[in-house]
C-alpha positions in Angstrom: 0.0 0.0 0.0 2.8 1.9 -0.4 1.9 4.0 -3.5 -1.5 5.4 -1.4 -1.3 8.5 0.8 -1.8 8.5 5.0 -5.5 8.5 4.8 -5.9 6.2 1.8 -3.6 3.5 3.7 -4.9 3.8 7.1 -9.0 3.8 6.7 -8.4 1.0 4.4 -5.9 -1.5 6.2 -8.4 -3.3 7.9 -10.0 -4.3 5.0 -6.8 -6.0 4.1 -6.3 -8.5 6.1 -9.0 -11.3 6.7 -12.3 -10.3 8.2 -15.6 -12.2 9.6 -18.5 -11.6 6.7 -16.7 -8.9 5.0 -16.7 -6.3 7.7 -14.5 -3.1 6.9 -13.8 -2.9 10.3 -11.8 -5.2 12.7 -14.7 -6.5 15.4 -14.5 -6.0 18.4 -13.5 -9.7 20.2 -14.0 -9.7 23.8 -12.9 -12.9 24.7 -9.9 -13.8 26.3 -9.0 -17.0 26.3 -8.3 -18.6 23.0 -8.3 -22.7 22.7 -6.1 -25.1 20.3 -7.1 -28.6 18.9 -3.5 -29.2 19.4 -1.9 -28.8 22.7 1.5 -28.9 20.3 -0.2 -25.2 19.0 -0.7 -23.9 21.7 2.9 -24.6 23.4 4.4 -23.5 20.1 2.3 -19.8 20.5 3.7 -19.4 23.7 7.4 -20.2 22.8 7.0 -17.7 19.9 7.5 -20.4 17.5 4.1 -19.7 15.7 1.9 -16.8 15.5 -1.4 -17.0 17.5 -3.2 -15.4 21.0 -2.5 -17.1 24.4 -4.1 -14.8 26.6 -5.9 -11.5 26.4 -4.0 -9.9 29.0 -1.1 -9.5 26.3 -3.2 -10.1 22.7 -6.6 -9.4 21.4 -7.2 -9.4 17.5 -9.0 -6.6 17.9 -5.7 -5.0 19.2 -3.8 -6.5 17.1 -6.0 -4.4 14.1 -5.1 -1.0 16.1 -1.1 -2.0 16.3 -0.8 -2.8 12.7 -2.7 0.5 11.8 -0.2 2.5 13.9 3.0 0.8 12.8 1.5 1.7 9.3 1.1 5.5 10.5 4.6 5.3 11.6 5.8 3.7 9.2 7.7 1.1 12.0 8.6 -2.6 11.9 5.6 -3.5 15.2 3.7 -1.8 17.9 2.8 -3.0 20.9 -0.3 -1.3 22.5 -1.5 -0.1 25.8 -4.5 0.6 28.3 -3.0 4.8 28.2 0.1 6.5 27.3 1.3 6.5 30.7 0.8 2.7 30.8 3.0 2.7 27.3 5.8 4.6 28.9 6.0 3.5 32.0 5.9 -0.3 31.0 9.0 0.4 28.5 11.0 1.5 30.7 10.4 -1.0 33.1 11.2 -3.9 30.3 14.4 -2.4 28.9 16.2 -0.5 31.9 17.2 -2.1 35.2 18.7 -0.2 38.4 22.0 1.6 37.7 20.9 2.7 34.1 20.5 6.3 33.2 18.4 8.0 31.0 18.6 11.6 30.3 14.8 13.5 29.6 14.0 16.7 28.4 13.1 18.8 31.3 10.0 20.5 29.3 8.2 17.3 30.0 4.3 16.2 30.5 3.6 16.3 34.5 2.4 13.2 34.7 5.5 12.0 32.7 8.0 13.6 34.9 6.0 12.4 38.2 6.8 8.8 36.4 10.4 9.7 35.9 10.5 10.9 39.4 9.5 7.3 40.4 12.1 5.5 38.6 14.9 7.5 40.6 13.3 6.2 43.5 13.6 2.8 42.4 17.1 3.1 41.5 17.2 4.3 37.8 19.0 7.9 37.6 17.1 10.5 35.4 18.9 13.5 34.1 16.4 16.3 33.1 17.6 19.1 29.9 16.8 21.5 28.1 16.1 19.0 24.6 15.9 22.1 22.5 19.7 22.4 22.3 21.4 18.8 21.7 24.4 20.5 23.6 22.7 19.8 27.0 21.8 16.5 26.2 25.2 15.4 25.2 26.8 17.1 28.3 24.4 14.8 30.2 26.1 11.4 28.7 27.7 9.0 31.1 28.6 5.8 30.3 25.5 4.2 32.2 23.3 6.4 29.9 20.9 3.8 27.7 18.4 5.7 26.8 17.2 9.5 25.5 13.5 10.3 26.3 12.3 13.3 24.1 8.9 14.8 23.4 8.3 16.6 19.8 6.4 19.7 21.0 6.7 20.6 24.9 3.3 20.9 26.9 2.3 23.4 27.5 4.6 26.2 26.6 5.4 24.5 22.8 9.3 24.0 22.9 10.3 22.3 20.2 13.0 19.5 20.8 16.0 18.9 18.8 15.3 16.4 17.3 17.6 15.9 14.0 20.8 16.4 16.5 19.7 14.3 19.1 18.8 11.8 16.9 22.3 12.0 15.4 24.0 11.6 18.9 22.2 8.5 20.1 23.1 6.7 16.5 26.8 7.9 17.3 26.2 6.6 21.3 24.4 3.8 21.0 21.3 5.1 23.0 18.1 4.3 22.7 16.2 7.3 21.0 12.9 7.4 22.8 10.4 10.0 20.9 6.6 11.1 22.1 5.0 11.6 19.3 1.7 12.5 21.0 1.7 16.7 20.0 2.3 16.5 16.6 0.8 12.6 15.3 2.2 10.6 12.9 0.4 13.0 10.2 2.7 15.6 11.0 5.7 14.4 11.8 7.5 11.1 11.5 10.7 10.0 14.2 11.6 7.6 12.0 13.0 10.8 9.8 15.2 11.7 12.7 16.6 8.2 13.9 14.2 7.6 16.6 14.1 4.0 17.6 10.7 3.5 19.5 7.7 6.3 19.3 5.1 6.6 22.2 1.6 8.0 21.0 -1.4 8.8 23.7 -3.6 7.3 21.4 -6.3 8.7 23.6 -5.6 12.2 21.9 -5.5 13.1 18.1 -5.3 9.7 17.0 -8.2 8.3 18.5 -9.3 12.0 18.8 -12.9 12.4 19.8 -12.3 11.9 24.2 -14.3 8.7 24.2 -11.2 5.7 24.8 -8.0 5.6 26.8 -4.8 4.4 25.0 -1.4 4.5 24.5 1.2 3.0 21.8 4.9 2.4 21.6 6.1 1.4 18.2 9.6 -0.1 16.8 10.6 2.0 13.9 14.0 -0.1 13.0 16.4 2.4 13.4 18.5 0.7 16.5 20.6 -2.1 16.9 19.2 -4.4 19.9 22.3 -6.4 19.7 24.3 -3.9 21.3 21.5 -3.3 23.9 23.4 -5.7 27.2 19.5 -5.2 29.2 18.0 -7.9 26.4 17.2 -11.2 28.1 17.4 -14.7 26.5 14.3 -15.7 25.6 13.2 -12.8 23.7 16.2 -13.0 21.0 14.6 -14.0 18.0 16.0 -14.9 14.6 14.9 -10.6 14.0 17.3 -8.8 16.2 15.4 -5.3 15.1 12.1 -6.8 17.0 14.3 -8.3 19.9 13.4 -4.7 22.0 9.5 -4.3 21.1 9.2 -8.6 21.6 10.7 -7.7 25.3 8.3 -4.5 26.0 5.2 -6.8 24.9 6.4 -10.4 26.4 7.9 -9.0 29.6 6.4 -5.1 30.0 3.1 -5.8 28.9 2.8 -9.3 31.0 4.2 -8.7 34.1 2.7 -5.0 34.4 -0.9 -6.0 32.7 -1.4 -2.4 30.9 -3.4 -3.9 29.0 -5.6 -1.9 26.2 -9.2 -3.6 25.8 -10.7 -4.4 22.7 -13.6 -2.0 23.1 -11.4 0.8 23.4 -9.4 -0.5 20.6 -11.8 -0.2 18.4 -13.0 3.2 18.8 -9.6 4.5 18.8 -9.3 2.7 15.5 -12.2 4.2 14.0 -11.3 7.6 15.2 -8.1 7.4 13.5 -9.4 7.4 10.2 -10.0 11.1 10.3 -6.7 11.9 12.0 -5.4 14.0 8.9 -8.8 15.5 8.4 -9.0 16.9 12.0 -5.7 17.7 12.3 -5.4 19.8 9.4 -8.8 21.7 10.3 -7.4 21.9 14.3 -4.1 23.3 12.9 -5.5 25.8 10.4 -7.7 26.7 14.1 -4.3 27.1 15.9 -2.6 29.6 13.4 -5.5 31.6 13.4 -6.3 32.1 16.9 -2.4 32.0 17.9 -1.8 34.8 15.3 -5.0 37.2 16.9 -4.0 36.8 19.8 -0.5 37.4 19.2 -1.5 41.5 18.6 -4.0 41.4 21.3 -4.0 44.5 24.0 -4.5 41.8 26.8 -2.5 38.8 26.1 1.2 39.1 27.4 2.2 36.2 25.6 1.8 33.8 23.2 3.3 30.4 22.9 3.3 28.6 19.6 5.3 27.1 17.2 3.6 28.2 14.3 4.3 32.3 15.1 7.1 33.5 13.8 8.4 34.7 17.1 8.6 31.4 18.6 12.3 30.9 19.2 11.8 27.0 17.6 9.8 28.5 14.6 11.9 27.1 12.2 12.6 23.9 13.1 9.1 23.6 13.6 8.5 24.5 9.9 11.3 22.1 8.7 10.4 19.0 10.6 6.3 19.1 10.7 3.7 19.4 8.3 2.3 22.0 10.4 2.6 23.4 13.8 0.0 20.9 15.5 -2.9 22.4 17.3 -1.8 22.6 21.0 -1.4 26.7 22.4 -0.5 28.5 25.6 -0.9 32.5 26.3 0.0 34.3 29.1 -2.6 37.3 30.4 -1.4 40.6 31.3 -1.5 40.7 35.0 -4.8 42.4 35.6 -6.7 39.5 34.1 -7.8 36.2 36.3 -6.9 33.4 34.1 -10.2 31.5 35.8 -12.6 34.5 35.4 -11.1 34.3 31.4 -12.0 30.9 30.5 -15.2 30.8 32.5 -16.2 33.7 29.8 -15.2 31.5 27.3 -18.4 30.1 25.8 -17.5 27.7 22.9 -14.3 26.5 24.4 -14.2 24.0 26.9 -12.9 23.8 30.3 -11.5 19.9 30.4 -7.9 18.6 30.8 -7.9 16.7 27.5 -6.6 17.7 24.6 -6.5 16.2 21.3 -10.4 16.1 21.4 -12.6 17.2 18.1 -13.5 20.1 20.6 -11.5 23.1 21.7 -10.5 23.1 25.5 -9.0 25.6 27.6 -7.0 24.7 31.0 -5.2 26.8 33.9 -2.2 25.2 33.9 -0.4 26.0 37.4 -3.1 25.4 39.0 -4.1 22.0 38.0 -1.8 19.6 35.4 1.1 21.2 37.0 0.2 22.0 40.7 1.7 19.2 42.4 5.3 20.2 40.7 5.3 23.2 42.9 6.0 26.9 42.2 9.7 26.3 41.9 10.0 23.2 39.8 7.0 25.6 37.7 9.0 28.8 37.6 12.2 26.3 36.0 9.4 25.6 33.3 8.4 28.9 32.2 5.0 28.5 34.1 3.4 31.3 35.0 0.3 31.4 36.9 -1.5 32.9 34.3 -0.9 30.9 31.8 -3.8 29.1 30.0 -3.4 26.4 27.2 -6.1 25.5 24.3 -6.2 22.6 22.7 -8.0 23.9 19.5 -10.5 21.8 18.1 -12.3 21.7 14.5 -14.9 24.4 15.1 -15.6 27.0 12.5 -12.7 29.4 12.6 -14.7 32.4 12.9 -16.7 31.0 16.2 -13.5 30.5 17.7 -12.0 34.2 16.7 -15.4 35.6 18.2 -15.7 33.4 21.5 -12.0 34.8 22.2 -12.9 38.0 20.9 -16.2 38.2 23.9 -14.2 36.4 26.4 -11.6 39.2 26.6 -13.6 42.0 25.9 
C-alpha cells in the first residue's frame, strides 16, 4: 500500500487482512482466552515459535488491528499497544532499563511524565532532566551508564520544540536508545523515524483516537536501532529478528508482568477515530494559526506560545520537521486579568484537561496539570500562573476568533 497517501492506507488496512462476513472494520472480540485442537499449537504460540493469542492480557485481535494500523502511520517494523500513554511509557522503561541505568529526559516534560520519571529514581534508575531544544545539554548529560534518550516533539504546555535531528544523530553515534513522544504533533505531521528515533510513544487517547471517548497508548519499533548492542535484552526474547528483539521484550515481559493492557472496546473506537486523523488535524491546525496569530496583537495577552508564530524561538525547526505546527497553544494574560474568570467567559471552548479532542479546550495550567510540581519546579518551566493552554479543536474558525474575541472584551 505503499503507493497510497496516509488517509488512503490507514481507513483501508483493515479491510486488508481477513475479516468475519466482509466487515470493513476489525470487530470487536472480547474474549480472552483462546483454545487449540492441538496442545503442540498452543505450546508452540507461547514459545514464539508460531503466531497465535494465548491470553488477552497481552493479545486481542481486535488489538492487534489497532497496532498494525499504527505501525503503518509510523511507518515502524511492530507496535505494541496499551491501556493509556502513561501505561506505554511506564511499562517500556520498566522492560528495557534495570537499576544503575540512566536515562537523560527533556526537562519540558508532560507532568504526569515527569512524576513517572520521578518514580524510577526512587527505584534506582538515575534521570537527568535538559533543556532537549539544544542537543548541547543532552550530550553534556552522557555517562557511560546512559541507555536511553527520552524526548517529546512539541513541549506541553509552553510549545518548545526539541532537537530532534541532532539528538537523533547523537544517540546513533552513542548507541542510546532514542525514545520520541509523538503525542503533539501525530504521525500526520511528523515522522521520528526521519530523525533516527528508535521507539515512538503516542497517547492514542488524543488526536489519533481524537474524539475523548477511549483511553490508549502506543509504543512502536521503527528499526532504526541495533538491539544487539543493547546488554539489558534477556534470552528468551532473541529471535532470529534482532530489530524486534526490543518491542518482543516490551510486549512479552512489560506488557505481561505489568498488565497495561488496552481492551478491545477501546481499541476499536480509537481505530475508527483514526481514520479522520489528517482531516481533523489539518482543520485543528488551520484553528491554531488563526487564533495563535490574533492573539498574538491582542492589547491583553502578554504572551503567546506557539510554534507556528514566527516569534517562537523554535519556529523554524518547527516549519522544517512538521507538516504543520499541531494544534496545541498557551498564552500568558497581562497581570490584571484572572486566568479563571477568562476561561469561564469563554463560551464555545471547553474547560476539560484533554486535549486532542474534536473540541477546543481551555486549562489553567499551574493550577491544575502542574500544581503538584510546585512553584519552583513551575518557575524552571516557564509556568506562569497565568498561563492558559487551548487545545484547538475543528470548530468554524470564525466561532473561535469571536468566542475569544467576547471572552476578553
Amino acid at each position: 500500500m505503499a503507493k497510497y497517501g496516509f488517509t488512503s492506507k490507514i481507513i483501508h488496512c483493515d479491510r486488508r487482512g481477513p475479516i468475519e462476513h466482509g466487515s470493513i472494520h476489525k470487530p470487536i472480540h472480547t474474549a480472552v482466552a483462546y483454545t487449540y485442537d492441538d496442545a503442540r499449537d498452543l505450546a508452540k504460540v507461547f514459545q514464539g515459535k508460531q503466531p497465535g493469542y494465548t491470553y488477552g492480557r497481552q493479545v486481542n485481535p481486535t488489538v492487534t488491528a489497532l497496532q498494525d494500523k499504527v505501525s503503518l502511520m509510523e511507518g515502524g517494523l511492530a507496535t505494541a499497544a496499551f491501556a493509556t500513554g502513561m501505561g506505554a511509557i511506564g511499562t517500556t522503561l520498566f522492560a528495557l532499563l534495570r537499576a544503575g541505568d540512566h536515562v537523560i529526559s527533556s526537562s519540558f516534560l508532560f507532568g504526569n511524565t515527569n512524576s513517572l520519571f520521578n518514580s524510577f529514581s526512587a527505584h534506582g534508575i538515575e534521570v537527568t532532566f535538559v533543556d532537549a531544544t539544544d542537543v548541547a545539554n543532552v550530550e553534556a548529560a552522557v555517562q557511560a551508564n546512559t541507555k536511553l534518550v527520552f524526548v517529546e516533539t512539541i513541549a506541553n504546555p509552553r510549545t518548545q520544540v526539541t532537537d530532534l535531528a541532532e539528538i537523533g544523530a547523537l544517540c546513533e553515534q552513542h548507541g542510546l536508545i532514542f525514545f520520541v513522544d509523538n503525542t503533539m504533533t501525530t504521525p500526520y505531521l511528523f515522522q521520528p523515524s526521519q530523525v533516527k528515533a528508535s521507539l515512538v510513544i503516542n497517547s492514542l487517547t488524543k488526536y489519533i483516537g481524537g474524539h475523548a471517548n477511549a483511553l490508549g497508548g502506543s509504543v512502536t519499533e521503527l528499526g532504526n536501532y541495533d538491539w544487539q548492542r543493547f546488554d539489558n535484552i534477556y534470552d528468551d526474547y532473541k529471535g532470529a529478528d534482532s530489530r524486534l528483539w526490543g518491542i518482543t521484550q516490551i510486549k512479552k515481559k512489560g506488557l505481561r508482568d505489568l498488565g497495561a493492557s488496552l481492551g478491545p472496546e477501546a481499541a476499536h473506537h480509537i481505530s475508527v477515530g483514526s481514520d479522520t486523523l489528517a482531516l481533523r488535524m489539518e482543520r485543528a491546525c488551520s484553528n491554531t494559526l488563526k487564533l495563535a496569530e490574533y492573539l498574538s496583537t491582542h492589547d491583553k495577552v502578554k504572551k503567546v506560545y506557539y510554534p507556528g508564530l514566527q516569534e517562537h524561538p523554535q519556529h523554524g525547526r518547527s516549519k522544517q520537521l512538521f507538516k504543520s505546527a499541531g494544534a496545541i497553544m498557551s498564552i500568558e494574560l497581562v497581570d490584571d486579568i484572572d486566568c479563571f474568570d477568562f476561561i469561564n467567559a469563554l463560551d464555545l471552548v471547553a474547560c476539560s484537561s484533554n486535549l486532542g479532542d474534536t473540541r477546543s479546550l481551555a486549562i489553567p495550567v499551574a493550577h491544575s496539570i502542574y500544581y503538584e510540581m510546585g512553584p519552583e519546579r513551575r518557575a524552571s518551566m516557564g509556568i506562569s500562573d497565568s498561563l492558559v493552554r487551548f487545545s484547538i479543536g475543528i470548530e468554524e474558525p470564525e466561532d473561535l476568533l469571536a468566542d475569544f474575541e467576547t471572552a476578553l472584551a
